[in-house]
C-alpha positions in Angstrom: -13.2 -5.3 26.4 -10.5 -2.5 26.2 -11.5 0.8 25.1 -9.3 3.2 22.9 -7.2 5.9 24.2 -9.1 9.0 23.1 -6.7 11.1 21.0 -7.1 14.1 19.1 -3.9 15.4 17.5 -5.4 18.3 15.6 -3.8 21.6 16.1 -1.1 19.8 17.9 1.1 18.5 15.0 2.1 20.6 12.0 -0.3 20.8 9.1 1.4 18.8 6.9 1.7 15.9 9.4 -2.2 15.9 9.8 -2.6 16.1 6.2 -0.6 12.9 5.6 -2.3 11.4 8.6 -5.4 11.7 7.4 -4.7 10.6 3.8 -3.1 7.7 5.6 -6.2 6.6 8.0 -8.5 7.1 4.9 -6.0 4.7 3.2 -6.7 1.8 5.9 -10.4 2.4 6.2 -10.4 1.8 2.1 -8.7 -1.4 2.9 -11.9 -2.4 5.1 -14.0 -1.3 2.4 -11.8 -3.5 -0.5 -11.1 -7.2 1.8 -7.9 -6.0 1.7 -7.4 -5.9 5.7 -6.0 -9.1 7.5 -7.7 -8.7 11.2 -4.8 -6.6 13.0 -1.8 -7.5 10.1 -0.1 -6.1 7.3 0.5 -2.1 7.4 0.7 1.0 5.1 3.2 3.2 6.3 3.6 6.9 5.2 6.7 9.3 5.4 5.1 12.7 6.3 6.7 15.1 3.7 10.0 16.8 3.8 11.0 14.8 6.6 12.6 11.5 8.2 9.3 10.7 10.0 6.9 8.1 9.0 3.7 6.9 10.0 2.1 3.1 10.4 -0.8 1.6 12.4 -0.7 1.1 15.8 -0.5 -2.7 16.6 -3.3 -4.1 17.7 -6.0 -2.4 16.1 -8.0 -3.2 13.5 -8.1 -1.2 10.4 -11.5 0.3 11.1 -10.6 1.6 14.5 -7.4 3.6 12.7 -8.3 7.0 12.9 -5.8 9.9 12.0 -5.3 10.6 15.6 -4.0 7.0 16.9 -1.2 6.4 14.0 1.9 6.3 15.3 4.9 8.8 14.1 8.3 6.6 13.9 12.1 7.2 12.3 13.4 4.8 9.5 14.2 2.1 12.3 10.8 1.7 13.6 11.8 3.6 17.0 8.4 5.6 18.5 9.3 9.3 18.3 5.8 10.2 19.2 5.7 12.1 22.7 3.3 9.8 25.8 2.3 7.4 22.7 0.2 4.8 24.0 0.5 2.7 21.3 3.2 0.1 19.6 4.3 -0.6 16.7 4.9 -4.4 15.4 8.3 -4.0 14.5 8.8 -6.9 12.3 5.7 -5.9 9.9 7.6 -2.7 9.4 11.0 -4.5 7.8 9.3 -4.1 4.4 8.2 -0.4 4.5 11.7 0.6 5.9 13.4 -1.2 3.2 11.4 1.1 0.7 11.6 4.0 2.4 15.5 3.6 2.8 16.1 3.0 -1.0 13.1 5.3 -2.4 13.2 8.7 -1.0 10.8 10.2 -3.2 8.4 7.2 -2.1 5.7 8.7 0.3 3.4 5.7 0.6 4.0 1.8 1.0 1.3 -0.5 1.2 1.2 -4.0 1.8 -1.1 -6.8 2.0 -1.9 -10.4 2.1 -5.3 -10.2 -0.4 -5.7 -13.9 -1.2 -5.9 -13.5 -4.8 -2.9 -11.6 -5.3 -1.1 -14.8 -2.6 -2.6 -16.9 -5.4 -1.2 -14.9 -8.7 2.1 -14.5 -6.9 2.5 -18.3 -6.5 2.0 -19.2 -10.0 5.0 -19.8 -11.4 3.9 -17.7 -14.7 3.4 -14.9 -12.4 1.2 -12.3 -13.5 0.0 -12.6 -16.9 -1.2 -9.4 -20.0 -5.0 -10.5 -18.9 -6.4 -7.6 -18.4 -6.3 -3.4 -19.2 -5.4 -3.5 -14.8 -2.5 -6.0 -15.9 -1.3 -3.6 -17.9 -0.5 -1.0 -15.2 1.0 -3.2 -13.0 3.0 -5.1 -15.2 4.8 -1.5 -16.8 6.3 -1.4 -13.3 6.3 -5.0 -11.4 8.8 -6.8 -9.8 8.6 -10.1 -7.8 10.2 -10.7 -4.6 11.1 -14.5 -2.9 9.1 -15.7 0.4 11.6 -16.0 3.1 9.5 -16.1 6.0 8.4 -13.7 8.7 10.5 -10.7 7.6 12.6 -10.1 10.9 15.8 -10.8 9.3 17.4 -7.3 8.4 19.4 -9.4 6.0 16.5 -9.3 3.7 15.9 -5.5 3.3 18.8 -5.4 0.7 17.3 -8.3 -1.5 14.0 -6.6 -0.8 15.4 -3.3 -1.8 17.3 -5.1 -5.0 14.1 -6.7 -6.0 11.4 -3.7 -5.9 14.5 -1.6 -8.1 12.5 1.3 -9.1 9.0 -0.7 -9.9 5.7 0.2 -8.0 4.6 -3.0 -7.6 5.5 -5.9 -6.8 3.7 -9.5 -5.9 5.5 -11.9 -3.4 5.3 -15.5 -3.8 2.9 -17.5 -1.0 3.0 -13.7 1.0 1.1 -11.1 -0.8 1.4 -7.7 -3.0 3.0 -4.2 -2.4 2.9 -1.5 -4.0 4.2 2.0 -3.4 3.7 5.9 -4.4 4.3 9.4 -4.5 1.4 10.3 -2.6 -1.0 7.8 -0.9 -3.3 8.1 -3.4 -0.6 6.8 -6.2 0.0 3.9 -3.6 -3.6 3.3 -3.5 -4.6 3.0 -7.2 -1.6 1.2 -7.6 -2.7 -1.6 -5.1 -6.5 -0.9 -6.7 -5.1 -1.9 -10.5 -2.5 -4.7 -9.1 -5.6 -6.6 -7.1 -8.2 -6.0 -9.8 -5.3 -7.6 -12.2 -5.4 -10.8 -9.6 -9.1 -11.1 -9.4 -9.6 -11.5 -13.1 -6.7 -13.9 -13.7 -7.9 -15.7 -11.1 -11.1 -16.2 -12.9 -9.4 -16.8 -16.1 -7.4 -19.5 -14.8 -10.8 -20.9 -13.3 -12.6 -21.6 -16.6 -9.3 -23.6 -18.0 -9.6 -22.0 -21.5 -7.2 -20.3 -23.9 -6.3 -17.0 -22.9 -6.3 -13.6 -25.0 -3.1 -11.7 -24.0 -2.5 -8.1 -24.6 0.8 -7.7 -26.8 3.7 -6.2 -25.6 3.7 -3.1 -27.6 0.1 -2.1 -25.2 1.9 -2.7 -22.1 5.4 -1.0 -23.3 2.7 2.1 -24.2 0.4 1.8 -21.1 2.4 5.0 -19.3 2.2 7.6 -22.0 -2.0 6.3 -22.2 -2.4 6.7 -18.7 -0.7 10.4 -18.9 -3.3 11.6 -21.5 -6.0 9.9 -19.4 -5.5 11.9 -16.2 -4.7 14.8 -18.2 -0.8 15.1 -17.3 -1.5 14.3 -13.5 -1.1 11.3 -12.0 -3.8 8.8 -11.0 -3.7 9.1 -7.9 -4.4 12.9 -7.8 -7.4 12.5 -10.0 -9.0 9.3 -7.8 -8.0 10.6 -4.2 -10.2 13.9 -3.8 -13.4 11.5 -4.9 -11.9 8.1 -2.2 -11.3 10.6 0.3 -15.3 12.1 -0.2 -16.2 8.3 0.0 -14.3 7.2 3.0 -16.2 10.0 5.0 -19.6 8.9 4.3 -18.9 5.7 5.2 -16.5 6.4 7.8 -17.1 10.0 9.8 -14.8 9.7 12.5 -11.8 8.7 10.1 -10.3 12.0 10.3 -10.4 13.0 14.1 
């Protein structure tokens, strides 16, 4: 068995950078703690703020073993600008991410997955349906992107880029779900709404009985709902503070 490289980046990269790396390693430990991990695949990447420089899982690890000092700082490309890393990256998983971040500057965090039941809402061909209050959310801002394969064809980023628009989520056929945010937290809730959307349509579709849909006029109005709910603050910025509590009782050495 092959230990971990001991790291510990703190006091050694700028504030902001280990603020964004911890939000980010809390972000993958939440994706233990949701089924939302796929042993060593799928990633979310952050861009550490007011810069070019983005962060992702090292390849290889599992999600648990992320802590905030073993994420790996890259440019747009995916090229390691992280002085004696000891990591890699896996390139190819980080086509998707860069085609956000390219086209959605004010993005800060991308997350994608392969959470069967969002696979299996994805690949209906009436998509996501008005099932649920979580439907709602999602389907204010979704978008729907073709399978093409293993994304390693750079071709792809501009139909992937065309496709998101300027949505926050979006579901891909027999792949999985993505969403993305102006802070992790955003990213997160988004995912959190979109999957709990997929869960209950998958157990709608299950009994094979009529459904009751929510009308259009509830979705149209979901945004300016959600606004008086959090208070003029974004969701994110009211559930973060309380995940971030949670991750570190059930995860202590997240942030080292």
């Amino acid at each position: 068995m092959n230990e971990l490289p001991e790291l510990n980046l703190k006091g050694k990269v700028s504030e902001r950078e280990w603020r964004a790396r911890v939000d980010l390693a809390a972000a993958y430990r939440l994706a233990v703690m949701h089924g939302w991990n796929d042993i060593i695949y799928t990633h979310i990447s952050v861009r550490i703020p007011d810069t070019d420089e983005y962060l992702i899982n090292a390849f290889g690890l599992t999600f648990d073993e992320i802590t905030a000092s073993n994420l790996v700082k890259i440019d747009i490309d995916g090229n390691i600008i992280q002085d004696d890393c000891p990591f890699e990256i896996n390139p190819a998983g980080y086509t998707i991410h860069s085609a956000v971040h390219k086209a959605r500057h004010e993005v800060i965090c991308v997350i994608h997955n392969h959470q069967v039941d969002a696979i299996a809402v994805a690949s209906q061909k009436f998509g996501l349906l008005p099932l649920s209050q979580y439907s709602a959310f999602a389907l204010a801002s979704l978008s729907y992107h073709r399978y093409e394969g293993l994304a390693v064809d750079s071709n792809e980023v501009k139909r992937i880029q065309d496709d998101l628009d300027a949505n926050n989520f979006m579901l891909l056929p027999n792949h999985g779900a993505l969403t993305c945010g102006v802070s992790v937290g955003d990213a997160f809730m988004h995912m959190y709404d979109l999957i709990q959307a997929c869960k209950i349509q998958c157990k709608a579709v299950a009994f094979g009985t009529e459904f009751i849909e929510l009308d259009e006029s509830v979705i149209e109005g979901i945004k300016a709902q959600a606004d008086i709910v959090h208070t003029g603050t974004t969701g994110g910025q009211k559930a973060w503070p309380a995940m971030l509590r949670l991750v570190k009782r059930t995860y202590p050495d997240f942030d080292q």
